[in-house]
N, C-alpha and C positions, 0 to 999 in steps of 0.2 A: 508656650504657644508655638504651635508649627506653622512657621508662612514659606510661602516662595519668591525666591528674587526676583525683582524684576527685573536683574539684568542674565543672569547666566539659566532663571528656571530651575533651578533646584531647591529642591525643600531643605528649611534647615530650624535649628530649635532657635527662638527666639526667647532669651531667660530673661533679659532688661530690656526698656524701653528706650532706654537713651544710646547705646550703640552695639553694633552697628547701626547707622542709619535707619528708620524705619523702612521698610520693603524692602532692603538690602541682607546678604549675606555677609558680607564683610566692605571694610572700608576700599578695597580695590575695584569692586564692584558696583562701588554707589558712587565711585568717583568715574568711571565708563557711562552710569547712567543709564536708563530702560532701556530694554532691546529695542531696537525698531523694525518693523512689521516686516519692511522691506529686504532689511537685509537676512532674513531669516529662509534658510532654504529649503530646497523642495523636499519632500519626505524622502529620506536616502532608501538604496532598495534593500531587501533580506540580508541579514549573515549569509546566508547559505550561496546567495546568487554571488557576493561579491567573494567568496571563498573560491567556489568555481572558478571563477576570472583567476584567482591568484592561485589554482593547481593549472589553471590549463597556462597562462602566463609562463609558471617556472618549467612545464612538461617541455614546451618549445621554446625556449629558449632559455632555457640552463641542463634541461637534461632530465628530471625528476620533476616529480608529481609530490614529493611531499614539500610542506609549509613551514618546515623547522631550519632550515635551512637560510645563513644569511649571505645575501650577495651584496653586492657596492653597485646594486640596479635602482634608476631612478623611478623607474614603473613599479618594479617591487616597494619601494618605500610608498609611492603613490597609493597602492592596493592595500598595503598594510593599516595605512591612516585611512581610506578608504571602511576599511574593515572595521575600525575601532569605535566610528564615528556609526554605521550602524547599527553596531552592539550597543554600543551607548544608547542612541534614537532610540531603539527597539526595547529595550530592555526601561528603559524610563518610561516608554509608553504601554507596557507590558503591566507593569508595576501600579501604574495611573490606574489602567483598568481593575486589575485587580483591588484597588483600595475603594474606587466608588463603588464596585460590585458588594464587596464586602458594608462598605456602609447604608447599602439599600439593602439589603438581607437585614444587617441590625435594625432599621428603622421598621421595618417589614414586621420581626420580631415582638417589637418591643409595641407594638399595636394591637 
């Protein structure tokens, strides 16, 4: 059975019933306990917008426009997490859609 946790949000296979936790992913996660509503934050914005920020960032002030590059910058580090945490966002949200799209087509289908 595939559920999602209630505390991190991600889907995951659930083969027994007795552990993890039920609605938990694993024991680390059910001992944190459900997310709460409040601490959950605003939709982060695009890959692409926060990529920008982090060529125009290193163009002035490190000298270069490219992203492969590592520096001992506290902004750089900043935009990097920045950066991963929308891919993440975006890409889990991405994914969402596509599965309910995909399961209205089947139900669609099979009618």
């Amino acid at each position: 059975m595939i559920c999602t946790c209630k505390h991190c949000e991600k889907p995951f296979w659930r083969y027994r019933r007795d552990f993890p936790p039920h609605g938990f992913c694993s024991l680390p996660c059910y001992e944190l306990g459900p997310a709460k509503a409040e601490q959950r934050k605003e939709r982060p914005p695009i890959p692409e917008v926060v990529l920008e920020q982090m060529r125009n960032h290193r163009f002035y002030h490190h000298g270069t426009a490219s992203i492969l590059g590592i520096y001992d910058c506290r902004q750089c580090d900043e935009l990097e997490a920045d950066y991963a945490e929308s891919l993440s966002y975006h890409y889990r949200e991405a994914t969402t859609e596509l599965v309910n799209k995909g399961k209205q087509d089947w139900e669609y289908r099979v009618r």
